[in-house]
C-alpha positions as CSV (number, residue, x, y, z in Angstrom):
1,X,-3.7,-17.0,21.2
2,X,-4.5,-18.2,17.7
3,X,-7.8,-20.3,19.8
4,X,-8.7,-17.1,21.7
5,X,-9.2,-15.2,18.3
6,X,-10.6,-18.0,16.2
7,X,-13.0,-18.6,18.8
8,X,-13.7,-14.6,18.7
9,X,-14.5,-15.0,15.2
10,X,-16.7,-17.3,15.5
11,X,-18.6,-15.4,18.3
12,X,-18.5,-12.3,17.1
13,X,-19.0,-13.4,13.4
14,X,-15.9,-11.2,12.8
15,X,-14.4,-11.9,9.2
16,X,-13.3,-10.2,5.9
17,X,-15.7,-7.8,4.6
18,X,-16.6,-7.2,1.2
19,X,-15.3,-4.2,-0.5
20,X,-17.2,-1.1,1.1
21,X,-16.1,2.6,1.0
22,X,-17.3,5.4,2.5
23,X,-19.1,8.6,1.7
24,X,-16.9,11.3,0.5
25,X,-17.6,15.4,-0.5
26,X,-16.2,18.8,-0.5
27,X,-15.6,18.4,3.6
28,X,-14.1,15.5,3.7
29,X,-11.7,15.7,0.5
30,X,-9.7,19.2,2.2
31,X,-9.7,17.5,5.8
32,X,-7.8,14.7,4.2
33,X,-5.4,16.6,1.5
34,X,-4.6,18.5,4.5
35,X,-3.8,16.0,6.9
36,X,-1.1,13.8,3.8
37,X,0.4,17.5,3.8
38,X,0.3,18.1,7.4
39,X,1.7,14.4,8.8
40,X,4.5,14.7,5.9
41,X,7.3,14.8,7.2
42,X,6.8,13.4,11.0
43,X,5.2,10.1,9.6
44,X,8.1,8.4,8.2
45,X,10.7,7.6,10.3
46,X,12.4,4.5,11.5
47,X,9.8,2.3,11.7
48,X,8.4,3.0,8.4
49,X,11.6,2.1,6.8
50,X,11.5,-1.4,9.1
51,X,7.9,-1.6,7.9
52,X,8.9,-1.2,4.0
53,X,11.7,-3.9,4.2
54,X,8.8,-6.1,5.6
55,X,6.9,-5.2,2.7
56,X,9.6,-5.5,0.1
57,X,10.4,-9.1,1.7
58,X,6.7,-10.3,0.6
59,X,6.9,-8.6,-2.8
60,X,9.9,-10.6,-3.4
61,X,8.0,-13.6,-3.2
62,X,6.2,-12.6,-5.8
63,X,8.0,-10.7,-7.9
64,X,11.4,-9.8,-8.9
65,X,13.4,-6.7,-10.3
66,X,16.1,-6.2,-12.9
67,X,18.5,-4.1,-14.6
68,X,16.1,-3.7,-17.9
69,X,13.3,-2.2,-15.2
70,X,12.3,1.3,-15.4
71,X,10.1,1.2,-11.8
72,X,7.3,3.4,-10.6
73,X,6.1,4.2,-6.9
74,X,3.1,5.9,-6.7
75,X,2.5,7.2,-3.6
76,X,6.5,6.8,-3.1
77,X,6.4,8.6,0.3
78,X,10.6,8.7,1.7
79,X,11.4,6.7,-1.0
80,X,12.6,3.6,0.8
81,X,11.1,0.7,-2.1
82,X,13.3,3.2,-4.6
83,X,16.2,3.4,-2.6
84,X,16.2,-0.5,-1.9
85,X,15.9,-1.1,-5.0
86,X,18.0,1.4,-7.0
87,X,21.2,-0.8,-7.5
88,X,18.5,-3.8,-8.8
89,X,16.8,-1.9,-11.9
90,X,17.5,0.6,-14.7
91,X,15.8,3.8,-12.8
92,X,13.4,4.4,-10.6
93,X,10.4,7.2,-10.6
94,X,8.5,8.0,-7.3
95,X,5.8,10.4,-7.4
96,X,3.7,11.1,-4.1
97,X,0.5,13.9,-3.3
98,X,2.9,15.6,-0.6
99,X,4.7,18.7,-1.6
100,X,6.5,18.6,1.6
101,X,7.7,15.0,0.9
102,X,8.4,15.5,-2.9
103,X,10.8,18.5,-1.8
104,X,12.5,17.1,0.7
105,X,13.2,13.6,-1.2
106,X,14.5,15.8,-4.2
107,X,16.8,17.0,-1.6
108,X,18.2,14.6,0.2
109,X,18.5,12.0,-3.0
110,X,21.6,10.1,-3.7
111,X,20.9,8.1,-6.7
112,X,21.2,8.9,-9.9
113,X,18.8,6.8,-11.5
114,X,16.1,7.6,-9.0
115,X,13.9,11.0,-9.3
116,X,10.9,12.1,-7.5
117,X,7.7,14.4,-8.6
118,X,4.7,15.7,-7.7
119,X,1.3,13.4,-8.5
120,X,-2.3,15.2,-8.2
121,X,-3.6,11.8,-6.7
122,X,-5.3,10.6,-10.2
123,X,-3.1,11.2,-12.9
124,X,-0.3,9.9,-13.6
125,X,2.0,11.3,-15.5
126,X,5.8,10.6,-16.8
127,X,8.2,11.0,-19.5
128,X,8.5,7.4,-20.1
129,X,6.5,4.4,-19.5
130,X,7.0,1.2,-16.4
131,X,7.6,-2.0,-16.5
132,X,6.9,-2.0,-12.8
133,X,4.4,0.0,-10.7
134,X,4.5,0.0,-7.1
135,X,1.1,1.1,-5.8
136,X,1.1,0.1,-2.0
137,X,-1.2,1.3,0.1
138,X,-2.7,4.1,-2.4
139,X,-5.4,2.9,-3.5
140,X,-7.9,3.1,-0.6
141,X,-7.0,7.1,-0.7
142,X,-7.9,7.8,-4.1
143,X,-11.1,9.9,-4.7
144,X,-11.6,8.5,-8.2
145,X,-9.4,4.7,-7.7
146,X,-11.4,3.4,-11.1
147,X,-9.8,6.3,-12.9
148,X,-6.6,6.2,-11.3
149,X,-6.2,2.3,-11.8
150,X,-6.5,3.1,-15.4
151,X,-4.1,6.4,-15.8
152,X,-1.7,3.4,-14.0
153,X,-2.9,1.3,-16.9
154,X,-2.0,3.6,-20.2
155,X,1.6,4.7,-17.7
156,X,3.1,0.7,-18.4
157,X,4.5,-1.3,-21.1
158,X,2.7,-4.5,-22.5
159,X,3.6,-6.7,-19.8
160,X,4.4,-5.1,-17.2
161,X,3.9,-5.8,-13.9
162,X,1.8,-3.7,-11.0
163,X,2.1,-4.2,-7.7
164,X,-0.5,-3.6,-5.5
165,X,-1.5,-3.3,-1.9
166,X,-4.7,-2.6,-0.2
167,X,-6.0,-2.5,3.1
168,X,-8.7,-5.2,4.7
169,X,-10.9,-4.9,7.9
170,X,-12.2,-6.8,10.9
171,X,-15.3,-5.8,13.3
172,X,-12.3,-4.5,15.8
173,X,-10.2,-2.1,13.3
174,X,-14.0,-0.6,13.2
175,X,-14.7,-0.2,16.3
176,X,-11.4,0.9,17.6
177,X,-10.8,3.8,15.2
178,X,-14.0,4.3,13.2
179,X,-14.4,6.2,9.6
180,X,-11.3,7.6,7.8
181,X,-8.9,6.3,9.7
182,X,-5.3,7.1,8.1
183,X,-7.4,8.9,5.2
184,X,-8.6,5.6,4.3
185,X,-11.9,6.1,1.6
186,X,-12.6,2.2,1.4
187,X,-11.2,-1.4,2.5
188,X,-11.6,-4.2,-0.3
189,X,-11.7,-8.5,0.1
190,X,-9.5,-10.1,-2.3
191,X,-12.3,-11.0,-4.5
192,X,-13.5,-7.1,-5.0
193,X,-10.2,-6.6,-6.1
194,X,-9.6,-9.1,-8.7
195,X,-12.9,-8.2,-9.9
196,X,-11.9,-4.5,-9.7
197,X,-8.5,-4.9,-11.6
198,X,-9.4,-7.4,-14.5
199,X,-12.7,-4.8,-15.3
200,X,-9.7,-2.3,-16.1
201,X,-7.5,-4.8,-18.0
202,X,-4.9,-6.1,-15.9
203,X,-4.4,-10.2,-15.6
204,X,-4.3,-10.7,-11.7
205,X,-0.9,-13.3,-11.1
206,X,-1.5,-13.7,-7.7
207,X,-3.0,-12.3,-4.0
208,X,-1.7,-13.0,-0.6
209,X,-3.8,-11.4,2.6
210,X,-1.3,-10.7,5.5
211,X,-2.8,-9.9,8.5
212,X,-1.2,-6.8,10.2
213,X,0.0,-6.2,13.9
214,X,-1.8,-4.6,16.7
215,X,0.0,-1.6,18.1
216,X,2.6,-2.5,15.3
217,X,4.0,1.1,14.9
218,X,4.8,1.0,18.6
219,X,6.6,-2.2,18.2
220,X,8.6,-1.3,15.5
221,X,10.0,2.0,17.1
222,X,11.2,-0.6,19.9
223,X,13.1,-2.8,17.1
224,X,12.1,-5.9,14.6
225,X,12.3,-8.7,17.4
226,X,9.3,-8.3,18.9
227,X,7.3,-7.1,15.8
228,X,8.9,-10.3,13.8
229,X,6.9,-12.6,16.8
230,X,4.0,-10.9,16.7
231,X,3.6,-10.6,12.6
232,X,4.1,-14.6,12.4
233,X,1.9,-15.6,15.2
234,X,-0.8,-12.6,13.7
235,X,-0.5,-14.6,10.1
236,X,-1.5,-17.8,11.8
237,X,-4.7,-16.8,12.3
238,X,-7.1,-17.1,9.3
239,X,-7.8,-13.8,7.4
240,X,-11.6,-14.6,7.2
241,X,-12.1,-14.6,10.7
242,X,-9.3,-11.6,12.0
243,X,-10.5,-9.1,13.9
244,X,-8.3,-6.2,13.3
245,X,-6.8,-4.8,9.9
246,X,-5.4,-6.7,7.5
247,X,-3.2,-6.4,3.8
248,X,-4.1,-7.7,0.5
249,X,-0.7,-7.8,-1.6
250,X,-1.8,-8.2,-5.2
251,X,0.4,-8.7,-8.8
252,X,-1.5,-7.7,-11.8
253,X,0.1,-7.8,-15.1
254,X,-1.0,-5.9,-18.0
């Protein structure tokens, strides 16, 4: 399998592309507020949570948490980094776009140390400042990401540390679900991003590219078996030549 692709690579001069976004306006901007609103609720389930203890699991290779850390998740969604986390580090902050999933984590929360609040998509704004931001998966959303990377920026002590994820793309991802898939504004190659970080300050520790699974969603409703085959015989592959979506985990430190 990791031949077949390779060779498709090579063929179809499939690879990483640079960073590349989009065009956005009025249009565009309420069909996708609407649909973060809309999808709330329905979108994380099971195999979200299966797909955040993958995540978590890389992020630990990197980086690790303590009692002194005050963490923040932007873009927290459910919840489930703060919730894995919450017995690790001093207290936890999650702020997400969604209403619907603000309310209903506010809720349902059984940690003291954790709370949750509303976040307009570019500022960022809290009582006290992090040692840790989580910002998984945001990025590529954000209507303004250069003014959003640096209201993350002034929101963390000196040194702290901000974990990132963003989203990469193959000649297949492109062809199989054209523009604005997921919401998704833009797709970056680790280079754009270091570039994109250090012009707002941050010192960038380290970057990983993890190619994702095909139909993963599917597979992990079914269970983590299958999904756990399928992620490391995906990883094998180079990132430069894989054909379908990929994930840039980056630590930045300030």
């Amino acid at each position: 399998q990791v031949l077949f692709w390779a060779i498709i690579g090579k063929v179809e001069g499939a690879g990483m592309k640079k960073y590349f976004e989009y065009p956005v306006n009025d249009k565009i901007k309420k069909k996708i507020l609407d649909f973060y609103e809309d999808v709330g609720v329905d979108m994380h389930t099971s195999q979200t949570q299966r797909k955040s203890k993958i995540k978590m699991e890389r992020i630990l290779k990197e980086v690790s948490f303590n009692k002194q850390d005050i963490v923040l998740d932007i873009g927290c969604s459910r919840g489930e980094f703060l919730k894995m986390i919450h017995s690790q580090i001093k207290r936890g902050i999650g702020i997400d776009i969604s209403a619907n999933i603000i309310c209903l984590n506010k809720k349902e929360n059984q940690y003291k140390n954790v709370s949750y609040g509303l976040f307009d998509g570019l500022h960022v704004q809290t009582e006290v400042k992090a040692d840790k931001v989580c910002m998984l998966d945001v990025l590529e959303h954000a209507f303004e990401p250069d003014a959003l990377i640096e209201s993350v920026y002034c929101s963390m002590n000196g040194g702290g540390y901000l974990i990132l994820e963003v989203p990469t793309t193959g000649w297949m991802s492109e062809l199989v679900f054209g523009k604005y898939h997921m919401g998704h504004l833009r797709y970056y190659d680790p280079e754009s991003i270091k570039k994109n970080l250090e012009k707002h300050g941050f010192f960038v520790r380290s970057i990983k590219v993890y190619n994702s699974v095909p139909a993963g969603v599917y597979m992990l409703k079914k269970g983590m078996k299958l999904y756990n085959v399928m992620d490391k015989i995906c990883n094998k592959i180079p990132p430069k030549i894989y054909p379908y979506y990929g994930s840039i985990l980056v630590i930045g430190q300030k």
